[in-house]
Residue frames relative to the residue before (quaternion, step in Angstrom):
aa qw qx qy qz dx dy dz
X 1.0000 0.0000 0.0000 0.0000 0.00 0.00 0.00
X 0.1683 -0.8712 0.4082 0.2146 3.75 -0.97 0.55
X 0.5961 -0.7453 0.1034 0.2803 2.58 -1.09 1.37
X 0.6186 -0.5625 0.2879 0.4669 3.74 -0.73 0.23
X 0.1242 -0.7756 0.6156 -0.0634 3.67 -1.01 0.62
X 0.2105 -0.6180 0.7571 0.0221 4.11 -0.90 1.84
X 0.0501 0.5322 -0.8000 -0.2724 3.14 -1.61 -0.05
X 0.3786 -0.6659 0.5937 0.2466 3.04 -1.54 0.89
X 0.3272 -0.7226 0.5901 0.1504 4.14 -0.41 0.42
X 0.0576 0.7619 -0.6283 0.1464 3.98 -0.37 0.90
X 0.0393 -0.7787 0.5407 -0.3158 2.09 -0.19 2.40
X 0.7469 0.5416 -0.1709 0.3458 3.82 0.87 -0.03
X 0.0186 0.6761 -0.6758 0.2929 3.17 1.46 2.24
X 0.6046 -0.3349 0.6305 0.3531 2.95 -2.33 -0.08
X 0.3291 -0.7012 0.6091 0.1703 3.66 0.38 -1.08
X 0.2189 0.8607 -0.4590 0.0246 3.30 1.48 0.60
X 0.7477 0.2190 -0.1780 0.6010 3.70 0.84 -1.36
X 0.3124 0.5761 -0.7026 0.2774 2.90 -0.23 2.14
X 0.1891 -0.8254 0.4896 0.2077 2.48 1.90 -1.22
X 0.3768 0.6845 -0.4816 0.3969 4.02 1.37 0.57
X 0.4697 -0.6274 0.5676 0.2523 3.73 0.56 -0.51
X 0.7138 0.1958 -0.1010 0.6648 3.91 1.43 -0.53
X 0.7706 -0.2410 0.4771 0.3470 3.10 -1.82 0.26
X 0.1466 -0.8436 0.4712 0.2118 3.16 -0.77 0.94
X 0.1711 0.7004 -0.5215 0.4563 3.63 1.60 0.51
X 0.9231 0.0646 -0.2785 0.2570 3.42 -0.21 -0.55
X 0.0920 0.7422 -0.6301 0.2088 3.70 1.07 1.27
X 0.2867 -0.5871 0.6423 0.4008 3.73 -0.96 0.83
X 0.2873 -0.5650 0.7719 0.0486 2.72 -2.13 0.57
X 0.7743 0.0772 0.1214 0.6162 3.88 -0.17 0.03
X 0.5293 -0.3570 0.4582 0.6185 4.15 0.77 -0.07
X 0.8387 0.3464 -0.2239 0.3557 3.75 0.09 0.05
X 0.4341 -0.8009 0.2919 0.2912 3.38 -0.66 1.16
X 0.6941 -0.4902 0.3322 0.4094 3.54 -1.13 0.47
X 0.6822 0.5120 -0.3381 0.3975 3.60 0.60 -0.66
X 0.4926 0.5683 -0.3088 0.5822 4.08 1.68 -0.86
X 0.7055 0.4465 -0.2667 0.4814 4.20 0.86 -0.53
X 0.4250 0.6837 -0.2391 0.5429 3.05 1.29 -0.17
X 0.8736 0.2159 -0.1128 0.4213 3.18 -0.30 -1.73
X 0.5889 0.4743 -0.4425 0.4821 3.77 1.26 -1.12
X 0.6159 0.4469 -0.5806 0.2897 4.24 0.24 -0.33
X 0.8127 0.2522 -0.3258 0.4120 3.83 1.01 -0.74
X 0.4104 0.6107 -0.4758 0.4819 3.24 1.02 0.57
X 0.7171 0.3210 -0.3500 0.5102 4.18 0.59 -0.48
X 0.6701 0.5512 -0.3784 0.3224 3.95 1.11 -0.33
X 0.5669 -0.6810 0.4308 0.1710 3.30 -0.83 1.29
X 0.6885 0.4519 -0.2556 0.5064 3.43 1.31 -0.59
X 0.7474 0.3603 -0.3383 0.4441 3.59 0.85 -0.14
X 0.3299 -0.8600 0.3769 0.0973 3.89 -0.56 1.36
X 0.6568 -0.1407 -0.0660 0.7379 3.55 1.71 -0.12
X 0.4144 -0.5468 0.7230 0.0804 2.97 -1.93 0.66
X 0.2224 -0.4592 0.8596 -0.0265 3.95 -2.13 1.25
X 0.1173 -0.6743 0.7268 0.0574 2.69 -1.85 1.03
X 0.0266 -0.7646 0.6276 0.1442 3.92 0.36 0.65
X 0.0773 0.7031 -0.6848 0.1754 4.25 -0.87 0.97
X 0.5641 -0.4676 0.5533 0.3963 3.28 -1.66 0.87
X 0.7539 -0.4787 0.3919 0.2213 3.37 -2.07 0.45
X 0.5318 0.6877 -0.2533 0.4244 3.39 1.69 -1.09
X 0.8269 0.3750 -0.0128 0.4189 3.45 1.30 -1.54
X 0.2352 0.9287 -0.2391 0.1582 2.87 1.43 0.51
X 0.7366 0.4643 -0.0644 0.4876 2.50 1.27 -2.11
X 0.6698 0.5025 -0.3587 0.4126 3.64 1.35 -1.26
X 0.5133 0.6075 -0.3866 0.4669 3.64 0.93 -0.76
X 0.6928 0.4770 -0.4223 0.3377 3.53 0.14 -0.92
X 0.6492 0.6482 -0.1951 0.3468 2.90 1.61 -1.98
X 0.5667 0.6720 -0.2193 0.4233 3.59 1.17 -0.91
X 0.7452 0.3874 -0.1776 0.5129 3.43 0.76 -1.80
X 0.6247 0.5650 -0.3711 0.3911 3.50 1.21 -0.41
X 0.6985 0.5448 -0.1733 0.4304 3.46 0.98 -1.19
X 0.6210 0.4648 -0.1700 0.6078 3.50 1.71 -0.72
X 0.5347 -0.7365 0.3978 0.1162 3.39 0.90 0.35
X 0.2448 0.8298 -0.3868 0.3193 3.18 2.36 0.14
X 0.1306 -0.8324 0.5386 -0.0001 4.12 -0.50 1.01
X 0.7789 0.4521 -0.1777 0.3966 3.41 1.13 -0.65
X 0.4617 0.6032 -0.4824 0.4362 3.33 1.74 0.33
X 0.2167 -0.8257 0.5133 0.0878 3.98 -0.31 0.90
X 0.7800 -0.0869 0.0276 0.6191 3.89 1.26 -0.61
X 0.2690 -0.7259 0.6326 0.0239 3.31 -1.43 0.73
X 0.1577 0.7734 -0.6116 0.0553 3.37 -0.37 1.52
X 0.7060 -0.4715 0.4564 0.2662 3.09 -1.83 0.04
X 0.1655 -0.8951 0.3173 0.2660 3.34 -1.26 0.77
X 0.5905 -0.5795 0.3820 0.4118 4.30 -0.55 0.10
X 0.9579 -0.1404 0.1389 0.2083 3.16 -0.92 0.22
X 0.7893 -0.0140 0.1927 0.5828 2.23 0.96 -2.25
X 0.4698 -0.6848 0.1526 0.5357 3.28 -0.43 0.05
X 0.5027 0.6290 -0.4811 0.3468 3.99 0.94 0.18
X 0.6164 0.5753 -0.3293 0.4251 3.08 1.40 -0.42
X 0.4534 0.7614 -0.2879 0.3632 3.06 1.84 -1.04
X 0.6191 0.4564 -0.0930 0.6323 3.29 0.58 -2.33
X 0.6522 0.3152 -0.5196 0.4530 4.45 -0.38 0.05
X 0.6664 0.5423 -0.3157 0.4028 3.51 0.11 -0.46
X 0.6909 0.4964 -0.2385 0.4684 3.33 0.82 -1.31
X 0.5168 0.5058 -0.2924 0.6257 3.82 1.47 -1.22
X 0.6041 0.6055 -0.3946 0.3356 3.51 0.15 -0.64
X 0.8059 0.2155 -0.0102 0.5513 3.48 0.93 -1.09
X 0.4261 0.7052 -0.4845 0.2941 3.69 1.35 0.91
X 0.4121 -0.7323 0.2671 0.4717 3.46 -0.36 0.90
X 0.8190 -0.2385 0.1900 0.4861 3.77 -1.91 0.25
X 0.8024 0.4844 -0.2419 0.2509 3.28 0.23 -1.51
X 0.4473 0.7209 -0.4437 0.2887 3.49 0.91 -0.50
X 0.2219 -0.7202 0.6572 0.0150 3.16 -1.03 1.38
X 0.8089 0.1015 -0.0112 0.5791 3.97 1.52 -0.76
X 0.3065 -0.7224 0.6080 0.1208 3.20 -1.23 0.71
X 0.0062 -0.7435 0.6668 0.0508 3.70 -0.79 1.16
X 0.0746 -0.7702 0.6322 0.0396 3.72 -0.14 1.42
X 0.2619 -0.7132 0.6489 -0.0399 3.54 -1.29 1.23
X 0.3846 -0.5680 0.6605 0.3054 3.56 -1.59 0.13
X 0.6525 -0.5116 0.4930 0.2633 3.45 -0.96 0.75
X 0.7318 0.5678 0.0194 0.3764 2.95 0.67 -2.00
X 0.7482 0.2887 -0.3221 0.5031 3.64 1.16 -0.34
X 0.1941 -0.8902 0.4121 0.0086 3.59 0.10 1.39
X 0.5637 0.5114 -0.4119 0.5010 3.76 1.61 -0.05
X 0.2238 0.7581 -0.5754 0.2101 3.50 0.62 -0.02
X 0.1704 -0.6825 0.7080 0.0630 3.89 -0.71 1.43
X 0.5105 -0.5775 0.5752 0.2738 3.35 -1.80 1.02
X 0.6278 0.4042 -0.5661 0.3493 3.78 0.41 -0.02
X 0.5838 0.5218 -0.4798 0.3959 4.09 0.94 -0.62
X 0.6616 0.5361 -0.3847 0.3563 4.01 0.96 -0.59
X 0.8251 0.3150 -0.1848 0.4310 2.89 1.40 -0.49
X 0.3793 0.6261 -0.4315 0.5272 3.24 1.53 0.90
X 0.6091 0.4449 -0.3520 0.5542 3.83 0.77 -1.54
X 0.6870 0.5519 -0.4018 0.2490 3.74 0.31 -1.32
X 0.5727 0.5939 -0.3188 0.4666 3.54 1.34 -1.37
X 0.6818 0.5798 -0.2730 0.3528 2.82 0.45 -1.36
X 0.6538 0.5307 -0.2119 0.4960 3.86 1.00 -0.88
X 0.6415 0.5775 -0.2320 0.4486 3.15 1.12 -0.77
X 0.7292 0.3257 -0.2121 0.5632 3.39 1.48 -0.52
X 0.8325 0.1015 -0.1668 0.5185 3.50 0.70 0.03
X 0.6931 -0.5456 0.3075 0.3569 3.25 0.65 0.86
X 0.8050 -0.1205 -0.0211 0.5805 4.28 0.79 -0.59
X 0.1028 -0.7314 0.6742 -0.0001 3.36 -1.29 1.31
X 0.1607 -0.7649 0.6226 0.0395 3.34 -1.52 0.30
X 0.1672 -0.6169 0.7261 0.2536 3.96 -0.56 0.34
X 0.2147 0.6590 -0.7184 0.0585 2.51 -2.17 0.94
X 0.5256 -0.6771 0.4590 0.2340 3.75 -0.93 0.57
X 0.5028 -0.4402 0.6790 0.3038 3.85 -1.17 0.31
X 0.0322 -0.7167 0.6918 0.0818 2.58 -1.43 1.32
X 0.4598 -0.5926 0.6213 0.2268 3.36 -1.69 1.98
X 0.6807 0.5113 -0.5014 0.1546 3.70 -0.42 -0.79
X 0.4748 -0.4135 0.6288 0.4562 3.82 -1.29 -0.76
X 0.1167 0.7439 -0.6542 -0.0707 3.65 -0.80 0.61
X 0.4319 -0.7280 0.5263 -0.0804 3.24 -1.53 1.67
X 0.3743 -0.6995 0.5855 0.1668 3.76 -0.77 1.00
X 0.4570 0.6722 -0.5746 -0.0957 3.44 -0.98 -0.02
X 0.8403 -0.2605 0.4053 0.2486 2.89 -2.19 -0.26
X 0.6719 -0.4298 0.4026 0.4492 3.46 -1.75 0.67
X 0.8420 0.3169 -0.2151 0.3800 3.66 0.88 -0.97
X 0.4506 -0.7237 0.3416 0.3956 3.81 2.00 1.24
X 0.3833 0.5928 -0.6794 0.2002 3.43 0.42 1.12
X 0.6844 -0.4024 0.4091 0.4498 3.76 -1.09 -0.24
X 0.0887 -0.7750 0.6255 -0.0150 3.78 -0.65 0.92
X 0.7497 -0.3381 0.2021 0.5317 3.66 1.13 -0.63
X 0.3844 -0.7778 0.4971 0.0152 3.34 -1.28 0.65
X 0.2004 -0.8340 0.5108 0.0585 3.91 0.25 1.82
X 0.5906 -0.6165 0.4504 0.2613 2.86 -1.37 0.57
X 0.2462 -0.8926 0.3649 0.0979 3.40 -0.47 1.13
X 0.4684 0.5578 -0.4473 0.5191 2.79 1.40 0.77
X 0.5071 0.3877 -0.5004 0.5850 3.99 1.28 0.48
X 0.4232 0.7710 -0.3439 0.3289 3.77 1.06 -0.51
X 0.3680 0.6427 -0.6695 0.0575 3.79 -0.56 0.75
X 0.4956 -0.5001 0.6565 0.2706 3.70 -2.07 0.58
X 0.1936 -0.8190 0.4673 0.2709 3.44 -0.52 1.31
X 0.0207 0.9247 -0.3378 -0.1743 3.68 -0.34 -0.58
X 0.4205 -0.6916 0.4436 0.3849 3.96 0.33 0.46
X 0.3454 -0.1197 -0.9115 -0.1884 1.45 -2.30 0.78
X 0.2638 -0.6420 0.6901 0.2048 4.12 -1.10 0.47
X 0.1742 0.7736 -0.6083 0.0338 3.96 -0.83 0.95
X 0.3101 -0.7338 0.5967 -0.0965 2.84 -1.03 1.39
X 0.3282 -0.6432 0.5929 0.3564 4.00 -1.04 0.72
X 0.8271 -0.3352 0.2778 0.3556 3.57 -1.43 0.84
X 0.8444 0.3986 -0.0567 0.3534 3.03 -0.04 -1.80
X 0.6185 0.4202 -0.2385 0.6197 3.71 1.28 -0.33
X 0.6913 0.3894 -0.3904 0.4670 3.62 0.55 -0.30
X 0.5170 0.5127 -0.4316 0.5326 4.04 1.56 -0.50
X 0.6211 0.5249 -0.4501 0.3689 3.61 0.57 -0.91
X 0.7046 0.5571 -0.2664 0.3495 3.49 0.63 -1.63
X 0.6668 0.6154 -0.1548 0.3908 3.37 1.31 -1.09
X 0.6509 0.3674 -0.2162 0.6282 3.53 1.44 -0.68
X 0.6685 0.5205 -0.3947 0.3554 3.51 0.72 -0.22
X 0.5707 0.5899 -0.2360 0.5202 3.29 1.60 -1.12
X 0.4884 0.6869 -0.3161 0.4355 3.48 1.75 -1.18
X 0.8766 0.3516 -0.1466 0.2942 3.19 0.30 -1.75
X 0.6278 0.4271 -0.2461 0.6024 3.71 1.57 -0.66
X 0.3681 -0.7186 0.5454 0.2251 3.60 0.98 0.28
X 0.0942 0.7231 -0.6610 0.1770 3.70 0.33 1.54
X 0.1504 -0.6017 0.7800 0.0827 3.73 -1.28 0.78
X 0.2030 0.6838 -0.6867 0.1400 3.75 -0.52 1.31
X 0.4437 -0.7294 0.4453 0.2697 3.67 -1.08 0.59
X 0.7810 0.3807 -0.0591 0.4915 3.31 1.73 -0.83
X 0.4660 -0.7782 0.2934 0.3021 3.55 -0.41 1.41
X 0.4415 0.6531 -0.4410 0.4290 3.46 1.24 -0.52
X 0.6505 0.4233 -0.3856 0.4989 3.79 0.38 -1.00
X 0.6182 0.5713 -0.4321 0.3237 3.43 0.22 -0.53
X 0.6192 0.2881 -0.2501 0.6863 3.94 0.89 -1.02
X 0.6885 0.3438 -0.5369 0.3456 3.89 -0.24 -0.16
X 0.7293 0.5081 -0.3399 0.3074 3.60 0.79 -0.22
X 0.6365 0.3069 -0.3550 0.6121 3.14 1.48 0.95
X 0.6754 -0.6040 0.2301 0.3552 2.82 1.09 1.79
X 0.5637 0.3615 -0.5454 0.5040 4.49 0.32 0.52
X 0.7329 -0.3586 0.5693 -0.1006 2.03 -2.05 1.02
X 0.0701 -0.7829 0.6174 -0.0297 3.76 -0.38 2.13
X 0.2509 -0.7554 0.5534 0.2453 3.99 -0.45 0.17
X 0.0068 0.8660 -0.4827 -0.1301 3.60 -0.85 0.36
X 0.4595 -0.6738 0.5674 0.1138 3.02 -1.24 1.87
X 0.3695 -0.8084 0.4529 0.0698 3.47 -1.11 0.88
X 0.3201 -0.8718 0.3169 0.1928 3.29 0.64 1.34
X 0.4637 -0.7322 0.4842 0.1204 3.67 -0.41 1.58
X 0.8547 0.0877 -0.1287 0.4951 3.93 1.23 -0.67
X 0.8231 -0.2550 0.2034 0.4649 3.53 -1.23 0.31
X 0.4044 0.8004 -0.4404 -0.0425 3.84 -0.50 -0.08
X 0.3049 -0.8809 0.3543 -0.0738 3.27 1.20 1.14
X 0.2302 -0.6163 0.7189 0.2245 3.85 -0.87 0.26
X 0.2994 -0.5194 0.7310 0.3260 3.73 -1.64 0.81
X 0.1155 0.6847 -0.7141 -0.0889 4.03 -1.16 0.81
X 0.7767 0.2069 -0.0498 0.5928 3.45 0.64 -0.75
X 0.6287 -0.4937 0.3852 0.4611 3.51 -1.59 0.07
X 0.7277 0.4663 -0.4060 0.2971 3.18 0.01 -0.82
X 0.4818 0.6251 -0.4254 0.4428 3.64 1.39 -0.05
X 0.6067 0.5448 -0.3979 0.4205 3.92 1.47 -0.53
X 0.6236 0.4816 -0.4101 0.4594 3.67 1.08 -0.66
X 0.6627 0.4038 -0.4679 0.4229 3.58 0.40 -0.45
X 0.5726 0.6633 -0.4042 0.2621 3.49 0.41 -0.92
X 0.6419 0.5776 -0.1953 0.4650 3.05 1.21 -2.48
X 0.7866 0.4556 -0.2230 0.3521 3.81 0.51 -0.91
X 0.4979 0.6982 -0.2010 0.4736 3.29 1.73 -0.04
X 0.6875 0.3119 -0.0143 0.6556 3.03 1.24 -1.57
X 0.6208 0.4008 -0.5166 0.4326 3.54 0.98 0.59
X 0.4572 0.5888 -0.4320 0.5077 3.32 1.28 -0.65
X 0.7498 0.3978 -0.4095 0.3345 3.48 -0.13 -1.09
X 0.8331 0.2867 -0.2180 0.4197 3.50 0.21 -0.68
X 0.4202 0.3548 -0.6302 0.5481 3.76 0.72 1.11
């Protein structure tokens, strides 16, 4: 039998360097907002069994309004996020249903997400306990100094871009969560959370586009993606 599996959706930046004035969840993409691409990728994957929507208070009502209109069945609760974003992801766990055996926690914000990568990272969790998508990285990456000179130059072939969904079996992600709890860690990225009690995160190499929206010019690539995909 397989095992159960929430993703938790973190959805409830400010969106500062958009610099949009709104939530960037609801930039149309295609006539349709980024945050509705999102949910329909874990909403069509066979491997994911319920879906959290953690969103600022402001976006509540349109989010609901969205998942309603989209016919979306697998979103089960809508909370609120904290500050930050670990606080974000506690809250969202907070309200995952009983059965959950895994947590697949996502960025709101990356809306190209392909059901085969959800259901690659997920396998992938299923066999060692924490997976992560992430992407080869093509550039040269450079160390530097307080004053951004060059300090040294890693091999980018040990080099991956991490990127979410990040799933994790239940019980290791509670562990990671009270430890981070108790030494008061401020980390932005859940992987650090289970490596800082010393396990071991595997990364699954993501076969399609799956971009964060940070800036605008991230909407033109996006928009041209998701046209490709559907001609």
């Amino acid at each position: 039998m397989k095992s159960f599996v929430t993703a938790i959706i973190v959805a409830a930046g400010n969106s500062t360097r958009m610099g949009l004035g709104y939530s960037k969840q609801f930039i149309p993409l295609l006539g349709e907002p980024v945050i509705k691409h999102t949910l329909m990728a874990f909403e069509r994957s066979e491997i994911i069994d319920s879906v959290v929507v953690v969103c600022r208070p402001q976006d509540e009502d349109d989010i609901r309004g969205v998942i309603e209109s989209a016919g979306i069945s697998k979103v089960k609760a809508l909370v609120h996020g904290g500050k930050e974003r670990d606080e974000s992801v506690r809250n969202g766990i907070s309200a995952a249903d009983s059965r959950t055996e895994y947590f697949a926690i996502h960025d709101g914000a990356r809306p190209l997400v392909s059901g085969r990568d959800i259901e690659n990272v997920v396998q992938a969790a299923f066999e060692c306990g924490a997976a992560a998508l992430g992407a080869l990285v093509t550039d040269t990456i450079k160390t530097v100094d307080s004053e951004n000179t060059i300090i040294g130059t890693p091999d980018r072939d040990t080099l991956r871009a991490v990127q979410t969904p990040q799933v994790f079996e239940k019980g290791l992600y509670l562990r990671a969560l009270e430890n981070a709890a108790d030494k008061a860690l401020k980390v932005t990225d859940d992987c650090k959370l289970v490596e800082s009690i010393g396990e071991s995160v595997k990364i699954v190499i993501s076969l399609d586009p799956n971009i964060k929206l940070t800036t605008k010019s991230d909407i033109i690539f996006a928009q041209a993606i998701l046209k490709e995909r559907t001609e």
